[in-house]
C-alpha positions as CSV (number, residue, x, y, z in Angstrom):
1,X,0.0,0.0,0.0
2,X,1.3,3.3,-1.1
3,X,1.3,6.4,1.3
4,X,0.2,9.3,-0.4
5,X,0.2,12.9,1.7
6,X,-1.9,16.1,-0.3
7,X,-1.2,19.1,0.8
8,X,-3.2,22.5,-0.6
9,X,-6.8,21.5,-2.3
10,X,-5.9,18.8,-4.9
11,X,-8.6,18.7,-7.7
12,X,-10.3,15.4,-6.9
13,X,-10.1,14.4,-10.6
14,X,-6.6,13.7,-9.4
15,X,-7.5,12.1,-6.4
16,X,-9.6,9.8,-7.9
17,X,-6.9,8.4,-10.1
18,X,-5.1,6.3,-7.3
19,X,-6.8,2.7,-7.2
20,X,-7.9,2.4,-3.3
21,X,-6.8,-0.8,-2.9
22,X,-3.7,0.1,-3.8
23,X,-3.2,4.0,-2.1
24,X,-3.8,5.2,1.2
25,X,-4.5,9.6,0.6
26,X,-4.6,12.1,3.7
27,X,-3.4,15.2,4.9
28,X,-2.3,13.8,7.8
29,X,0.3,10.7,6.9
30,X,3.2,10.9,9.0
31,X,5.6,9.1,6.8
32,X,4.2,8.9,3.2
33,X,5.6,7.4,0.0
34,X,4.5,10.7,-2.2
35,X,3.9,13.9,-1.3
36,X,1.4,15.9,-3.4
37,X,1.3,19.3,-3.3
38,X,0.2,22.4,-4.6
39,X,1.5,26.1,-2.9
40,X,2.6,24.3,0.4
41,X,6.0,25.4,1.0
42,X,7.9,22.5,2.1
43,X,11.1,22.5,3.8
44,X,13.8,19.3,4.3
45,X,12.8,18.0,7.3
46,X,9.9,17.0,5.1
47,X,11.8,14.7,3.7
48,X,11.1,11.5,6.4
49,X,12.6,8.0,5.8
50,X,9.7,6.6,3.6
51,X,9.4,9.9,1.4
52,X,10.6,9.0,-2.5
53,X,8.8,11.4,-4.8
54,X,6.8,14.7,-4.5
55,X,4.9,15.7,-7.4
56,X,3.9,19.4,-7.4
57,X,0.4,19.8,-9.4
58,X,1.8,23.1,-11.7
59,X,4.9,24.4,-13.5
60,X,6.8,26.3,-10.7
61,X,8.5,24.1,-7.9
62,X,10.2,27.8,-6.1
63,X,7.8,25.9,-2.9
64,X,9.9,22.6,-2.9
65,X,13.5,22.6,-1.5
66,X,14.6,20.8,-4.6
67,X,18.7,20.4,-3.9
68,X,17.9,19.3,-0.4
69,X,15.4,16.7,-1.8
70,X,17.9,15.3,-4.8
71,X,20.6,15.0,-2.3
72,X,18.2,12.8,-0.3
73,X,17.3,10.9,-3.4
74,X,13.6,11.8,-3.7
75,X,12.2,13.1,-7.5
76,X,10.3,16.3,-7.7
77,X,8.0,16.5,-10.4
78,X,5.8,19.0,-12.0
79,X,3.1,19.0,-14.6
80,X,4.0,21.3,-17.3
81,X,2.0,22.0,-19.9
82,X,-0.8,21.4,-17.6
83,X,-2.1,25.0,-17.3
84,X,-0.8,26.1,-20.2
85,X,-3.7,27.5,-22.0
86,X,-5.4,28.7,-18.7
87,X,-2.2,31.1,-18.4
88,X,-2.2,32.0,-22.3
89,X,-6.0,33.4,-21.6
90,X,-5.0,35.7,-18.8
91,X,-1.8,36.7,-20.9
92,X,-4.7,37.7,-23.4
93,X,-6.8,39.2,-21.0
94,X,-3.9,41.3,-20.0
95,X,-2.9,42.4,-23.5
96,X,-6.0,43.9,-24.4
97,X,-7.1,45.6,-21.0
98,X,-3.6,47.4,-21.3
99,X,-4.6,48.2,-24.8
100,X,-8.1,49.6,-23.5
101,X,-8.1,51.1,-20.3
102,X,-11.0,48.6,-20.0
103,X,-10.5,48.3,-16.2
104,X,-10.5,52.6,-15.9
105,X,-13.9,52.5,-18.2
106,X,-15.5,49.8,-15.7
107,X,-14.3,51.8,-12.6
108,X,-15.5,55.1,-14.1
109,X,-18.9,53.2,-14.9
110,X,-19.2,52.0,-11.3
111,X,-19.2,55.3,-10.0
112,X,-22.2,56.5,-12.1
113,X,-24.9,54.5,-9.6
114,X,-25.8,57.9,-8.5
115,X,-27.3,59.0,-11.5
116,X,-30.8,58.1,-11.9
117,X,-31.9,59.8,-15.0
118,X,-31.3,57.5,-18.7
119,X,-30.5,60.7,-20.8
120,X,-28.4,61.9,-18.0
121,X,-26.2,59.0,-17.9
122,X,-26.1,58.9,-21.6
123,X,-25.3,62.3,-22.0
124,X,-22.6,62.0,-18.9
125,X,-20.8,58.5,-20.3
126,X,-20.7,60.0,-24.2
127,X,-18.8,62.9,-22.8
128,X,-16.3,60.9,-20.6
129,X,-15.9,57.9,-23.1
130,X,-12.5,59.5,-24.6
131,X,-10.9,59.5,-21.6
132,X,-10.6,55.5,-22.1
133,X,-9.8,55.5,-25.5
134,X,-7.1,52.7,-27.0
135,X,-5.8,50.9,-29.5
136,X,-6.2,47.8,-31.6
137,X,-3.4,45.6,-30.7
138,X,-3.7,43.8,-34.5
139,X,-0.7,45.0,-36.4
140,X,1.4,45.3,-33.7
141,X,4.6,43.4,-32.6
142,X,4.2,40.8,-29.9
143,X,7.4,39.7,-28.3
144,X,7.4,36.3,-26.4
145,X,10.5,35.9,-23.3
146,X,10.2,31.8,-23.0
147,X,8.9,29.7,-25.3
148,X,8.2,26.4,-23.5
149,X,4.5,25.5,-23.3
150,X,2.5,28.4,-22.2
151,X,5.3,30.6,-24.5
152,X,5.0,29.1,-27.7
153,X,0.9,28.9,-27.1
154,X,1.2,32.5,-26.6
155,X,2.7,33.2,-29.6
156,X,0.5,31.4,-31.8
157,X,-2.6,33.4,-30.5
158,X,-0.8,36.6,-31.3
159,X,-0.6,35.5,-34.8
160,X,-4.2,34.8,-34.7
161,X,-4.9,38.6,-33.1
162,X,-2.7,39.7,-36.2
163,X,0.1,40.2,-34.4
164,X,3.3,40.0,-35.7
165,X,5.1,37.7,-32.9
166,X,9.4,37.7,-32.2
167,X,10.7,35.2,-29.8
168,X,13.6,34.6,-27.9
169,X,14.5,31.6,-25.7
170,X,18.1,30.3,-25.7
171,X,17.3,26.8,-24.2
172,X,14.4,25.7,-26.1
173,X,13.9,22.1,-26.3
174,X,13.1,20.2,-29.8
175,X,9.8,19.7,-28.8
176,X,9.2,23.1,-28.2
177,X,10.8,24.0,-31.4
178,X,8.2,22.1,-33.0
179,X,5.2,23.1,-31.2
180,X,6.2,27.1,-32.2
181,X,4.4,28.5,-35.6
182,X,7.0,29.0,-38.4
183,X,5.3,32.7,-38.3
184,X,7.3,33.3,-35.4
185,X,10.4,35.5,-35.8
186,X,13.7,33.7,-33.9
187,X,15.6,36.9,-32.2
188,X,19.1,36.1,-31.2
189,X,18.8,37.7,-28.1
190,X,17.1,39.6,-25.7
191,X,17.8,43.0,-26.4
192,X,16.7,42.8,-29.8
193,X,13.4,41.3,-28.9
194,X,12.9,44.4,-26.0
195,X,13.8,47.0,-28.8
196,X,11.8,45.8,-31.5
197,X,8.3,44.8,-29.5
198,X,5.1,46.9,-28.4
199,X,4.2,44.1,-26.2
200,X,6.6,41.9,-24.1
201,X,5.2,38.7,-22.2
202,X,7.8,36.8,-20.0
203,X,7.5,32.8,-19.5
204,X,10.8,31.9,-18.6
205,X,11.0,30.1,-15.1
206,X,12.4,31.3,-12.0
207,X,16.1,30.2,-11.7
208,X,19.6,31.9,-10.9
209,X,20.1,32.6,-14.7
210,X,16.3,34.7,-14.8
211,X,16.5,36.7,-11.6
212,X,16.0,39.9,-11.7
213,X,16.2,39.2,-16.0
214,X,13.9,42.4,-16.5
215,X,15.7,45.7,-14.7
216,X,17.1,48.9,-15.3
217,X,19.5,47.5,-18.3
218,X,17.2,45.6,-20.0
219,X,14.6,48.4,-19.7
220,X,16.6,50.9,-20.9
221,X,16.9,49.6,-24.3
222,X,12.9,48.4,-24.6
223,X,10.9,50.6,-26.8
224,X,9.4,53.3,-26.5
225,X,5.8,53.0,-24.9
226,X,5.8,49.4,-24.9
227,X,3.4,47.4,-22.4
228,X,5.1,44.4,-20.2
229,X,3.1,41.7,-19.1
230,X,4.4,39.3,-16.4
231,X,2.2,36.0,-16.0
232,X,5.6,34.1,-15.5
233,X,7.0,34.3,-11.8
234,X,7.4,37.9,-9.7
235,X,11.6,36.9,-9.0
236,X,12.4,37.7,-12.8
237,X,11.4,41.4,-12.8
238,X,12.8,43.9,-10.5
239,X,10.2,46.4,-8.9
240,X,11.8,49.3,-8.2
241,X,12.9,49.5,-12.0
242,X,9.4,48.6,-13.6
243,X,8.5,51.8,-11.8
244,X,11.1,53.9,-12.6
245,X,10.6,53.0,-16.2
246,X,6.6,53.8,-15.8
247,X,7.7,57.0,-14.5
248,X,9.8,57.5,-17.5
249,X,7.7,57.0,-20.0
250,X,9.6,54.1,-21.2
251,X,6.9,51.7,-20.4
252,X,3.3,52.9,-20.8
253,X,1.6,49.9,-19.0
254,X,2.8,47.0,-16.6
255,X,0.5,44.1,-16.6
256,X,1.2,40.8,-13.8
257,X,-0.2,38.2,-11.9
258,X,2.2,39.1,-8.9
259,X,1.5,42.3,-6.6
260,X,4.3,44.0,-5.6
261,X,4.8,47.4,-3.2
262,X,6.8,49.4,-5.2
263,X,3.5,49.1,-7.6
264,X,0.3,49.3,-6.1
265,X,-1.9,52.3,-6.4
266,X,-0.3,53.2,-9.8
267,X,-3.0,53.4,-12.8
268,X,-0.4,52.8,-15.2
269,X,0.0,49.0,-13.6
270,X,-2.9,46.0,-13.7
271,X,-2.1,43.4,-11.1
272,X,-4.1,40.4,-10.5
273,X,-3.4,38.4,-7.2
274,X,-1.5,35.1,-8.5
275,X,-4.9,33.9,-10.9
276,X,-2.7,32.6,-13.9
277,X,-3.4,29.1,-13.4
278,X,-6.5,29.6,-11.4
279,X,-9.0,27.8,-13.5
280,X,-11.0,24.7,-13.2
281,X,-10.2,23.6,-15.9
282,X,-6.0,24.0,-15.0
283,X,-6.3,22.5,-11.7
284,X,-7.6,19.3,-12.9
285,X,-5.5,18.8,-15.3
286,X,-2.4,19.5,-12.9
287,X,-4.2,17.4,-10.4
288,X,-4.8,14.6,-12.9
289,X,-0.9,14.6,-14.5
290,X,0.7,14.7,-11.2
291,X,-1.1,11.8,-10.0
292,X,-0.5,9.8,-12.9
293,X,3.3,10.6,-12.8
294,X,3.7,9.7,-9.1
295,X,1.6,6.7,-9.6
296,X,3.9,5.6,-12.8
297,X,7.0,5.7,-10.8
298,X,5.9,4.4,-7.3
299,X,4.6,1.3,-9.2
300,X,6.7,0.6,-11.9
301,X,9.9,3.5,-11.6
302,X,9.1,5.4,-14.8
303,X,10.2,9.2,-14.5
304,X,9.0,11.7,-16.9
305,X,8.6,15.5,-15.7
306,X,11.1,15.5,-13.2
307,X,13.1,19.1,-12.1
308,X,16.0,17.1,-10.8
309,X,16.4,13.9,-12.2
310,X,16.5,12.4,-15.6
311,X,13.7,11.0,-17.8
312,X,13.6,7.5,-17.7
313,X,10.9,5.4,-19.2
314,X,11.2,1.4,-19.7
315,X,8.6,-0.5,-20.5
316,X,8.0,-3.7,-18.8
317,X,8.5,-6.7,-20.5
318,X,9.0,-9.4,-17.8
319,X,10.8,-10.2,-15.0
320,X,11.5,-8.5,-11.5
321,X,12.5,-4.9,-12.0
322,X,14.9,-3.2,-9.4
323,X,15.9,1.2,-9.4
324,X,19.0,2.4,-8.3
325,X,19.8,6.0,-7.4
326,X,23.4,7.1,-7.1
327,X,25.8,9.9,-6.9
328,X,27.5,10.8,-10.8
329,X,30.4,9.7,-10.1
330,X,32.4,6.9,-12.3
331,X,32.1,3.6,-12.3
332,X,29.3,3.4,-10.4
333,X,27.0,1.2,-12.6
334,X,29.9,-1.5,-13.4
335,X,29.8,-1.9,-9.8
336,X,26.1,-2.7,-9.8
337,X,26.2,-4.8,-12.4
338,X,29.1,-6.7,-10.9
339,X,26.7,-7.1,-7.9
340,X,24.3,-8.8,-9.9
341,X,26.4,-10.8,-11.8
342,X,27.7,-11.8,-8.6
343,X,24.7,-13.7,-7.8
344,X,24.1,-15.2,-11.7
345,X,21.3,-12.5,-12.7
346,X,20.2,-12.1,-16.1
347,X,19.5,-8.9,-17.8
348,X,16.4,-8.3,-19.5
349,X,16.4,-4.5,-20.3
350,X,18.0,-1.7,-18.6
351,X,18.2,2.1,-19.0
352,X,20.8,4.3,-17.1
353,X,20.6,7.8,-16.8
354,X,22.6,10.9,-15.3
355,X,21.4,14.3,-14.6
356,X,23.6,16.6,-12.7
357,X,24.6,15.2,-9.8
358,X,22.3,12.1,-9.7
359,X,22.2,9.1,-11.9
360,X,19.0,7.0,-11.7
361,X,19.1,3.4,-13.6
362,X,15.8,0.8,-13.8
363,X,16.6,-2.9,-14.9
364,X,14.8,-5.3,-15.5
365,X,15.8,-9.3,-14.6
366,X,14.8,-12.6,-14.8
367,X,14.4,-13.6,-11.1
368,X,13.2,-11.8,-8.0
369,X,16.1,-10.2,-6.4
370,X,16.8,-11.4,-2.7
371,X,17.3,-9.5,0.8
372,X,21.1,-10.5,0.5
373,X,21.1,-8.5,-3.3
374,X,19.2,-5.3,-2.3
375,X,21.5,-5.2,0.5
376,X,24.6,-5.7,-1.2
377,X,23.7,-2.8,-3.7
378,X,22.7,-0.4,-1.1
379,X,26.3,-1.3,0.8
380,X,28.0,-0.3,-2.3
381,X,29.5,3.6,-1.6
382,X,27.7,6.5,-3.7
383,X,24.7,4.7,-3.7
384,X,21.3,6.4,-2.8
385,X,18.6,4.3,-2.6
386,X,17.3,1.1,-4.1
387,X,13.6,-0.8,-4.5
388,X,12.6,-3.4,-6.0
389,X,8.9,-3.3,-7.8
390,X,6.8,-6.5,-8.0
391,X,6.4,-8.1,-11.0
């Protein structure tokens, strides 16, 4: 029986994926198997004897102490692609309220419930109406910071709004490079994305390489009057600098999911309190790919969406399969495999994998390993962990 702890309200179309004869789910297990989790912030301790995977139900994993986990052995997952298009709405939402003043229309609106009279109210909103007046944001150029998932979906509805779209991202994978529309532009770099684009949306993730990626250098060469929208994560912007370039003149509108001080009260910024993935509709779908990743590798130690370890997917054909997590160091798998020739195992199948640090390896063989074996392998130095699934 499998120990699964939730933290944060899990969709229960994820819930109900775990087979109850098979998974014990609470928000009070001591010592679980899995941990999922939305927002939670975890810390190390977290990590108790029995703990091998947490699976965080959305893209970010800034929550999770991820180095403190891998060192312990234990795969942190995410679900990305999960909310994609629930983000790429908002990111819409945002381009043309920026483009409207459609939130100052609605406030000025609001403030008319004293007026009574029809042609008074008529007369009052035709007079006012210009004050509110925008532009189409067809024709203009959309630049896209990040083109993994929610990035590259971006970018094709800004083709579909007549946009003309630029991108930049300088570690896009192959299959995002496929997903993207051969419409969109490839700039070099950042720079000549911020110079060239009336609208800027950032979905890069938050790391040591993005901190702070938006501040007073990169602003300073942005164009003119340009609007930046920040659906991504709050760490890659620096405050104090969106505002001075607001004050400026050099940014005409900042749009983001992530309040900040240095910007509230300002009618030139629209902030929306963290509602990027905040759809039905995204939180099932997290729910439901988390679960079936964490369920896929407590049963039969396939990884796939991992932060920190490598993706490995065998498929079984047979036999007793056993995992083995070690440190990256050399020779570490002939010295596994020695152990289990040792005791006149054969092979069936067998993927090995590094990432980093770590190094993660799933074989497959013919009979069920004994006490003695998983012993011996755990014994062997630079090893992290080893289980053994049935067959």
């Amino acid at each position: 029986m499998h120990k699964v702890l939730t933290l944060n309200q899990i969709a229960i179309e994820g819930l109900e994926r775990f087979p109850r004869d098979r998974y014990e789910l609470g928000t009070e297990i001591a010592d679980p198997d899995a941990i999922l989790v939305r927002s939670h912030k975890l810390a190390a301790d977290d990590a108790k004897a029995r703990l091998r995977a947490v699976a965080r139900a959305g893209a970010g994993v800034n929550n999770i102490p991820v180095p403190a986990f891998t060192d312990r052995g234990i795969v942190v997952f995410n679900t990305p692609g999960a909310n994609a298009n629930s983000v790429k709405e908002i990111v819409v939402a945002g381009m043309l309220l920026a483009a409207r003043d459609i939130a100052g229309g609605l406030g000025f609106v609001r403030g008319l419930g004293t007026i009574a009279d029809a042609a008074e109210l008529h007369r009052t909103v035709e007079a006012e109406k210009k004050r509110f007046r925008g532009g189409e944001i067809a024709g203009k150029t959309l630049g896209v910071v990040g083109l993994g998932a929610i990035g590259s979906r971006v970018a094709e509805t800004g083709l579909k709004l007549g946009m003309r779209v630029l991108g930049y991202d300088p570690a896009i994978s192959v299959d995002a490079a496929w997903r993207l529309p051969a419409e969109v532009e490839r700039m070099e770099n950042l720079p000549a994305l911020l110079a060239r684009s009336d609208y800027v949306s950032l979905h890069v993730p938050a790391m040591e390489q993005t901190r702070g990626l938006i501040d007073a250098d990169a602003l300073r060469g942005i164009r003119q009057g340009a609007v930046l929208l920040n659906f991504a994560r709050e760490e890659i912007v620096v405050p104090a600098d969106i505002a001075a370039a607001l004050d400026e003149g050099r940014l005409s509108r900042y749009v983001a999911d992530f309040p900040e001080p240095e910007l509230l009260g300002r009618d030139d910024v629209l902030l929306t309190p963290h509602l990027g993935a905040s759809t039905a509709e995204a939180e099932q779908n997290c729910a439901m790919m988390a679960a079936d990743q964490l369920m896929d590798f407590l049963e039969h130690g396939n990884i796939r969406n991992s932060v920190n370890f490598p993706t490995v997917i065998l498929e079984r054909t047979g036999g007793h399969r056993i995992a083995v997590i070690n440190r990256n160091v050399p020779k570490m798998l002939g010295k596994v495999l020695s152990a289990l020739a040792e005791q006149e195992l054969n092979i069936i199948d067998m993927l090995n994998k590094s990432r980093d640090e770590i190094a993660y390896n799933l074989i497959d063989i013919e009979a069920a390993p004994t006490p003695a074996l998983m012993e011996q392998l755990r014994s062997i130095e630079g090893v992290v962990s080893v289980r053994s699934f049935d067959s």
